[in-house]
N, C-alpha and C positions, 0 to 999 in steps of 0.2 A: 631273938629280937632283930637281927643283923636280917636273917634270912627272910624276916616280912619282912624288913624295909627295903629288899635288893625286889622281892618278887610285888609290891605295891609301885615300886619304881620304875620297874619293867610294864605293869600293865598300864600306866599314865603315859608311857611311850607312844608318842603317835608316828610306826613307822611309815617312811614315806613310799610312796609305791614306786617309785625306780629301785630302790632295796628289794620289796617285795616281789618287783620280775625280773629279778636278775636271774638267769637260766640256769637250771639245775645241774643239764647235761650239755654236753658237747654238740649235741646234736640242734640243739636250741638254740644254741649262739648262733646270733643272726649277723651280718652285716660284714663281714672278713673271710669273702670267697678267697683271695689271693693269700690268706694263711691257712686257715682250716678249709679246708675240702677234701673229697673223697682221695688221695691219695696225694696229697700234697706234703713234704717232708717233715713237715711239724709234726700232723697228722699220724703218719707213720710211725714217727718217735715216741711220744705219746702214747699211743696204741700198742707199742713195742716194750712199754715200759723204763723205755730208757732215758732216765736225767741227765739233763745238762744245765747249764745256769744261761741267763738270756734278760737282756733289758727289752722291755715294752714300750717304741717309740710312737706316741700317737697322739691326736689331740686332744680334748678332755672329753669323754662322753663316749669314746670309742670302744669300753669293754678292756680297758688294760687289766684292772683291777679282776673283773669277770671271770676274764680267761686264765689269769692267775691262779685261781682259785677251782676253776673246774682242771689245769694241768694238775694240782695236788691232788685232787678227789679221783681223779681218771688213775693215777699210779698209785694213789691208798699212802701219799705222803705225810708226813706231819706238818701242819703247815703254819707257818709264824708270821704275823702280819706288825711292820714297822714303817710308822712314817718319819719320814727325813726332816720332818718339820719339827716336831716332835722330840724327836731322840735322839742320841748323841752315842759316844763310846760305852759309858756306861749301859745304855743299851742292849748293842750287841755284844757286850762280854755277856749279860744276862739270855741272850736268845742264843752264846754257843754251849752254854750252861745247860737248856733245855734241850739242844740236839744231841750235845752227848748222853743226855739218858736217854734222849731216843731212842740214838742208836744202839743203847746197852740191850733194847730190847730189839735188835735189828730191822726197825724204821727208818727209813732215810728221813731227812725232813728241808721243808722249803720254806728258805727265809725269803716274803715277799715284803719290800722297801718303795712306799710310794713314793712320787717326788723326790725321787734317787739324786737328782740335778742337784737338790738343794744340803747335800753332802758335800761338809769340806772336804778338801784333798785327804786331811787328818783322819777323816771319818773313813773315806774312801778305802785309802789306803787300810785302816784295820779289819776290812773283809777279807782284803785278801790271803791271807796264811789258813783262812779257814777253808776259805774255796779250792787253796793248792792241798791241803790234807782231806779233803772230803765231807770235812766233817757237817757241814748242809751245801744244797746247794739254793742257788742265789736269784729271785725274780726281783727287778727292778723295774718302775715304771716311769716314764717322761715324757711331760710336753715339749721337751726341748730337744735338743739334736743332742745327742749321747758324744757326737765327734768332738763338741764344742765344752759341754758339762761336765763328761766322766774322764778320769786322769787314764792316762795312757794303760797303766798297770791293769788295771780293774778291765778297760775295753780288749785287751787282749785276753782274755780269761773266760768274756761270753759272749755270745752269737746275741746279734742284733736285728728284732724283730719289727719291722715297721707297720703299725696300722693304718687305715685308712679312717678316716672321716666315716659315718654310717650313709651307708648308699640310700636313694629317695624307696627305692622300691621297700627294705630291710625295714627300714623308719617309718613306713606305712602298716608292716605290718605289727612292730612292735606298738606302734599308737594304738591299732585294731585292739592287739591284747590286751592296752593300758584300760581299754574303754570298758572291754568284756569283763575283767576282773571287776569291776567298778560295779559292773550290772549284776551280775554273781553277786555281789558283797552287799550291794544295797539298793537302788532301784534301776531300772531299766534305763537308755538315755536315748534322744532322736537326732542324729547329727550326719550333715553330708561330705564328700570327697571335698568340699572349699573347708572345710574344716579342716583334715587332714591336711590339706595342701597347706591351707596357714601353720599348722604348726611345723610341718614337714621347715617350709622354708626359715619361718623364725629361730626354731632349733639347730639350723646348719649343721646336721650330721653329729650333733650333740645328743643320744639315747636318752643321757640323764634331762638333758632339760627339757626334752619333747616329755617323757613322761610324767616331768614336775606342770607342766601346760597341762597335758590331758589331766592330773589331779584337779589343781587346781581351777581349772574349765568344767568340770564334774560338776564340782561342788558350787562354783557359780551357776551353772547354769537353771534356766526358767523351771519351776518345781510344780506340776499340776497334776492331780489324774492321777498319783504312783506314779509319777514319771518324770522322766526330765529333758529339757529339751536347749540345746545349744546352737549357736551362731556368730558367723563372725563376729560381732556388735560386741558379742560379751567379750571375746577371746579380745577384740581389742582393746576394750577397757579396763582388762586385769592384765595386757602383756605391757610393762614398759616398753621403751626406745630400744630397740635391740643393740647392746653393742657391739664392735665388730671387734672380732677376734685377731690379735696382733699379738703371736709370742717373740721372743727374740729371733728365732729362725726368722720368722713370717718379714719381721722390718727387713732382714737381708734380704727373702726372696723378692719381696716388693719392688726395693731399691734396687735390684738387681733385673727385672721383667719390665721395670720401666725403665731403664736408663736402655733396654735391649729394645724395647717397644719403640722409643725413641730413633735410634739408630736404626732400626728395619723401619722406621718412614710411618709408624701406624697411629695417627694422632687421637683414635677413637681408644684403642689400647693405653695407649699414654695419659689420656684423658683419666679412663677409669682407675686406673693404680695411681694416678695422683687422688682420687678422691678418694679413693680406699685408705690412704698414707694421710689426709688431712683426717679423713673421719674417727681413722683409730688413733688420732694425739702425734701426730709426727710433728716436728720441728719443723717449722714453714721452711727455715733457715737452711737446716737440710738439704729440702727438697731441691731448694734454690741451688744449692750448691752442684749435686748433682745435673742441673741444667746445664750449669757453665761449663761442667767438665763433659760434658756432651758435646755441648756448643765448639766447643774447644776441640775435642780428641775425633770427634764423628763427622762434625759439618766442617770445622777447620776453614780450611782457602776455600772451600767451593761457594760459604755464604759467609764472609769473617762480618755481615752485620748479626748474625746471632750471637756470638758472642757479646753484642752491645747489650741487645735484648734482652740474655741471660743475667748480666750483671745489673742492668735496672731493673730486672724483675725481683732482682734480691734484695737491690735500694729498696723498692717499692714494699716489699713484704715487711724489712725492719721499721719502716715507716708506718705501716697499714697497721700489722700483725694481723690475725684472724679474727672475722671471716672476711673481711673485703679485700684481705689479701690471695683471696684462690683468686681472684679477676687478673690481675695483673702473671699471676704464678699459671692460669691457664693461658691467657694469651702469648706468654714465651710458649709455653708445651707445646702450643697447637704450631707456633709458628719454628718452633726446630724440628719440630717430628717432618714436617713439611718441606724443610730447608734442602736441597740437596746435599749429598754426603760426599767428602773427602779429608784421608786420615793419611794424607802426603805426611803431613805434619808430623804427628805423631810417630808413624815409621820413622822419620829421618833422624828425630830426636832422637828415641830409642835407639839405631842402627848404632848411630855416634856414639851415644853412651855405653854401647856394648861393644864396641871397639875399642874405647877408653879404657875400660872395665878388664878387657882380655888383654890390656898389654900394648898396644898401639897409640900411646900415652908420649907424643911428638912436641916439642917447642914450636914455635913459627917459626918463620924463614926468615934468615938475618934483614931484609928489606924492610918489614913488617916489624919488627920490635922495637918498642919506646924508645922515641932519643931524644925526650924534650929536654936533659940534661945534659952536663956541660961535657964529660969521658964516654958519655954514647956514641960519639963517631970515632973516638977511640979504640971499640972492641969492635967495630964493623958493625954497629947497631945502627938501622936506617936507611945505610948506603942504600943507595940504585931505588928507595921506594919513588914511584910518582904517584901524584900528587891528580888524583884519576879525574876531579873538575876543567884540568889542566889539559889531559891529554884523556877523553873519554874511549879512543879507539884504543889506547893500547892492552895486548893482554900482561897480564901481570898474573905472576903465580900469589895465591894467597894459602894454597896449603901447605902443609908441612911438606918438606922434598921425600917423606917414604909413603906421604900418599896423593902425591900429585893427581891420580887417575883413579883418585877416589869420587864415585857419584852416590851420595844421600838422598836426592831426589827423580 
């Protein structure tokens, strides 16, 4: 009775077709010349038969999971699929349970761990005594920076593989096969390259959701004749708002390419990753902040009215909040990117501080120190200072006597 209800269950499954073309073979995986290619080290390894363990850094839709899974079939592994969401310790004591029978039958086997990122340190750390014994080895997959998610322990242990987004060209042709399956399986379709190009762009290098668009565009589209026939019209009115992809890496590189956009003077640049940072949810607040320390460390002396800018554009935003606060948060961008640059400032400060810091850590010179008290001029606190409104020409030493002939600026 179990076994109709698992195989009725099974046949009311409507698989989605990103599942269904997912590539059988190595040779099929599309879009990751700069890892798979004709003789490129992975490649080689792989082909060679020889395991290693390796997290798969990449962003969603890019075949982490895919290639996982063709590395096991390619070397004839046993292969165990865990998500980090999912699962816990208990877990993988159960999946080093099934690799040691594996290996009683001398199978190696590959424990693949999606959203590896979202493992505690706790969790993290209980791979490892398996991976230093042999007993599986270890695929991980993340959207995130493996430098930042996975615990020291665990990154020393395996080789980190970076994917790329799916290139326009790879993503055109992957759509082509999404379509041709469709016509194969059920009626023929009529659709042009502005098709492709829509979803090309809406998908942004995301395989799975270009191909969840080509399903779902199928099935919408115009039905006449045994046939079917598609256009942007439709594909607009079944695609939501796209929204923009912002993992943790991404807010740093942002913040990081505009605060640099900024300082190399590029206000068209600055423009655009500020609207990137509003559109994917960033903290106006933020943004702001990031200006003034611009204003501040980049334009400095050469324009000290941007930093005014900078800080009312912050007023203005706690004031505003979004959206009529991009107007005021645009008008400082355009007008620091613009600002001429100098970081006198910043050097000097820093210089000091690292003088400080190494040891060069001086009092003032007896002239210079407090005597508004009564035994001040008792310990020679004050003597000989003047009084420089008094006497504008004279020089007067004001740094410490072991660095008299110190210059900051």
């Amino acid at each position: 009775m179990n076994n109709l209800f698992t195989e009725l269950e099974n046949a009311n499954k409507q698989i989605p077709l990103a599942e269904l073309m997912r590539p059988k073979t190595l040779d099929e995986f599309l879009g990751q010349s700069n890892v798979i290619a004709p003789n490129s080290p992975l490649l080689n390894l792989i082909k060679s038969q020889r395991l290693f363990s390796l997290i798969l850094w990449g962003t969603p839709g890019c075949g982490k999971t895919t290639l996982a899974r063709l590395i096991a079939n390619q070397v004839n592994a046993n292969f165990l699929e865990l998500s980090a969401v999912s699962s816990g310790v208990k877990d993988i004591k159960e999946t080093v349970e099934k690799a040691n029978e594996a290996l009683r039958y001398g199978q190696k086997t590959i424990v693949f761990i999606d959203e590896i990122h979202r493992y505690t340190k706790t969790q993290q750390d209980a791979l490892l005594p398996y991976l230093e014994n042999g007993t599986f080895f270890l695929i991980g997959s993340t959207t995130e920076n493996p430098s930042f998610q996975v615990v020291p322990a665990l990154l020393s242990r395996v080789q980190i593989i970076r994917l790329n987004a799916i290139d326009d060209e790879s993503m055109s042709k992957i759509i082509d096969k999404g379509f041709q399956y469709l016509e194969k399986t059920y009626q023929s379709i009529v659709y042009d390259d502005e098709v492709v190009k829509f979803i090309i762009n809406n998908a942004r290098g995301d395989a799975r959701t270009a191909l969840n668009m080509v399903e779902n565009s199928y099935f919408a589209s115009n039905f006449s004749n045994n046939s079917r026939e598609l256009n942007i019209e439709i594909l607009e009115s079944i695609t939501q708002k796209r929204n923009t992809r912002y993992s943790r890496q991404e807010h740093y590189d942002c913040a990081s390419a505009f605060q640099k956009s900024l300082r190399g003077s590029d206000p068209n640049a600055a423009i655009y990753y500020l609207a990137k940072m509003i559109e994917a949810g960033e903290d106006p607040r933020f943004i702001a902040r990031r200006l003034i320390v611009c204003s501040a460390e980049d334009v400095g002396l050469a324009d000290t009215n941007a930093l005014t800018v900078a800080v009312n554009a912050y007023k203005a935003v706690e004031l505003l909040g979004l959206p009529e606060g991009r107007i005021p948060l645009a008008e400082a961008v355009i007008y620091v990117a613009n600002a001429p640059k100098s970081n006198k400032a910043i050097m000097a400060i820093d210089a000091a501080l690292s003088d400080i810091e190494s040891g060069q850590d001086y009092p003032p010179p007896m002239h210079l120190r407090d005597a508004h008290y009564k035994d001040a001029k008792k310990y020679g606190f004050g003597i000989g200072y003047v009084y420089t409104h008094d006497n504008p020409d004279y020089k007067q030493q004001f740094m410490p006597d072991e660095l008299v002939d110190k210059k900051y600026l």
